[in-house]
N, C-alpha and C positions, 0 to 999 in steps of 0.2 A: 099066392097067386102070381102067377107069371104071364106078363102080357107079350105079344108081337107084334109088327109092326102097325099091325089093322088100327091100334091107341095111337091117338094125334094129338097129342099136349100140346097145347097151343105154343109153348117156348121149344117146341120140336121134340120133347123126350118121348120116343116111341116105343121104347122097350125101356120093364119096368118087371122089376122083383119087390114083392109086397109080401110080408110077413107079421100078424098082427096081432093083439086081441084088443078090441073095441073098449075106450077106457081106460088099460092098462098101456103092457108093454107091446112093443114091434117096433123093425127097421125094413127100409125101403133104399132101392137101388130103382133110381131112373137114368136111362140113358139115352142119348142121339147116337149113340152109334150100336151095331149090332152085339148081344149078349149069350153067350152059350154055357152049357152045363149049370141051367140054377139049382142048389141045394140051399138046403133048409139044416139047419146042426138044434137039437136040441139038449140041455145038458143040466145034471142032476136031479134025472128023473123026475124033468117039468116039462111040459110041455108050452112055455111060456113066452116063446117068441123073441127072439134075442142073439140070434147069427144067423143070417143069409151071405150066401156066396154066389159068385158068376165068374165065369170067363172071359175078361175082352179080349180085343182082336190083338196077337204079338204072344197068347199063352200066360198072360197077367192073370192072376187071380185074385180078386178084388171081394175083402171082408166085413161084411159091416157088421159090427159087434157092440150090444148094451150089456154093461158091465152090471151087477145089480147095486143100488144104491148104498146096502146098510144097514140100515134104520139109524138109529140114535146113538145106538150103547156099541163104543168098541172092544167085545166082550163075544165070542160065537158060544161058551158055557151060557151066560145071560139073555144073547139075543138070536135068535134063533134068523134072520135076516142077515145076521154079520157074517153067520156058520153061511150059508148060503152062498156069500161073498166070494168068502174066499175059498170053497168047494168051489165054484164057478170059472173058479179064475187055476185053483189046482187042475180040472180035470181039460181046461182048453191046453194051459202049457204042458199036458203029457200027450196032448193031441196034438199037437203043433211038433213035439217034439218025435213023436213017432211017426209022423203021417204025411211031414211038411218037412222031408231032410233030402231033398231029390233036389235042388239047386233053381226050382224054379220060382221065379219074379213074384214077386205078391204084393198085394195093398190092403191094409190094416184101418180104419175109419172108424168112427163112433163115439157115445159115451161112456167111459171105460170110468168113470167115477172116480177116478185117483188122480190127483196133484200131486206127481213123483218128486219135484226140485223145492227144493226151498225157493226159490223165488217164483213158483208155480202157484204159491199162497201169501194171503197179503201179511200174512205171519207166522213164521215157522215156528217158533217156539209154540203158540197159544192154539195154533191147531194142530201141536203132538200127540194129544190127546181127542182130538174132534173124525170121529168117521169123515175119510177120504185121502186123508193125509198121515194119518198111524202109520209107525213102522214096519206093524206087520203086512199093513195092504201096499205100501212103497214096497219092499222086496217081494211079494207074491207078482206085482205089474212087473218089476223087473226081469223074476224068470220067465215071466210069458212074453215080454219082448226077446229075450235073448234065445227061447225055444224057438221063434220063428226067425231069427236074426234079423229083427226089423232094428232097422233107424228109424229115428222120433224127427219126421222132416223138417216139421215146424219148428223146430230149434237146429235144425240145420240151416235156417237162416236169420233166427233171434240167437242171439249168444246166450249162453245157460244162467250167464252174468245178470239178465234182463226181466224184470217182473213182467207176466204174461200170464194174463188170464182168459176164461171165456165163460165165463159162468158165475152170476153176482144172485144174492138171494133176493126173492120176494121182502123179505122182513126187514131189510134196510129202507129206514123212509125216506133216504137219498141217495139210492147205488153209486149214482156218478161222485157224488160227493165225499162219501164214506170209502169209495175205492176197493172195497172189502171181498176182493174175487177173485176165484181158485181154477184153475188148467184141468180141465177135467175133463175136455175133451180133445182128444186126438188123434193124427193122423201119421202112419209108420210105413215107412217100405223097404226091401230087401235091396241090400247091397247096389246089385244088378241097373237097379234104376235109381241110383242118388246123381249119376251122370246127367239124368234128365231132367229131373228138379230145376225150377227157373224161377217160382216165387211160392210164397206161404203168407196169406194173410189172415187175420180175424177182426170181425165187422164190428166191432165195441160197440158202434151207434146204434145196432138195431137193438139193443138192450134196448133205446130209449124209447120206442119206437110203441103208440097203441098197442096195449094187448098182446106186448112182446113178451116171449120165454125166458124166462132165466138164463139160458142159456144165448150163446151168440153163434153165426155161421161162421164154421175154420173151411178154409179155403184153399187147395196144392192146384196149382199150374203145372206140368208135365211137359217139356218139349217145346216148341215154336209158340 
């Protein structure tokens, strides 16, 4: 669903790309400022909701991408969700790589399910073995960054040195306490725009927050 300016979000977003299935998965782009060219990407042969694209103003093309989770067993012979995984993650970086080599700007967004660094997870050794952090889904994220030559902004202003998470589990009966959380979600841009980069945060607190997600808001600032 692609809305125009006629939606009046009370915090001003008036244009919005909606991509869903009720339940399940979907990503959504709202914006204040005007949006052109929305696509929709679907990939390995599902129809499951999980890449929308738009154009901002400047010829930026702005991605929002769920990576799929997994499941449990890092194993795609065993788990049929892990094959999935990394099919998912194979067929966007021959797309990126065939489709996306013409020099223009881009913005890369979402949850992409992998803590690529060691300090991305509250323990590299013990989750070598745990879906998100396997060797094989770290190098499968790192062709698909490097097929779109995105920079990982957010470590463009945490040093790589720095444990940095966004994402603490349900099953911890103290998240803040236990500290126990993996970078798994992130935000990437082309070359072109690392000039304009001016901040990158993520909101820890709203973990704490009633009826909060797992997951926490990552955050890029752009220009003035």
């Amino acid at each position: 669903m692609f809305g125009g300016s006629s939606w009046n979000g009370a915090l001003g977003y008036r244009e919005m790309l909606v991509h869903g299935m009720k339940g399940y998965n979907g990503v959504a782009i709202l914006s204040r400022i005007p949006l052109r060219s929305p696509q929709i990407r679907a990939w390995c042969d599902r129809t499951d909701c999980r890449h929308a694209s738009v154009e901002l103003p400047g010829g930026i093309e702005l991605h929002n991408i769920y990576v799929p989770a997994g499941g449990d067993i890092p194993d795609p012979e065993r788990n049929s969700k892990f094959a999935h995984k990394l099919r998912f993650l194979d067929e966007m970086t021959a797309w990126f790589a065939t489709e996306r080599q013409d020099g223009r700007p881009m913005i890369a967004v979402g949850d992409l399910n992998i803590a690529p660094l060691e300090t991305d997870v509250w323990s590299h050794k013990q989750l070598l073995a745990v879906v998100s952090h396997t060797p094989v889904e770290v190098e499968r994220l790192g062709r698909l960054q490097r097929a779109g030559s995105f920079v990982d902004a957010v470590r463009h202003f945490v040093p790589r040195e720095e444990r940095l998470y966004t994402w603490w589990s349900y099953r911890a009966r103290d998240w803040a306490a236990s500290n126990r959380g993996r970078r798994l979600d992130h935000i990437w841009v082309t070359p072109a725009l690392v000039g304009a980069l001016s901040e990158a945060r993520i909101y820890r607190e709203s973990r704490g927050w009633v009826k909060a997600s797992d997951h926490v808001p990552v955050m890029l600032t752009m220009g003035n």
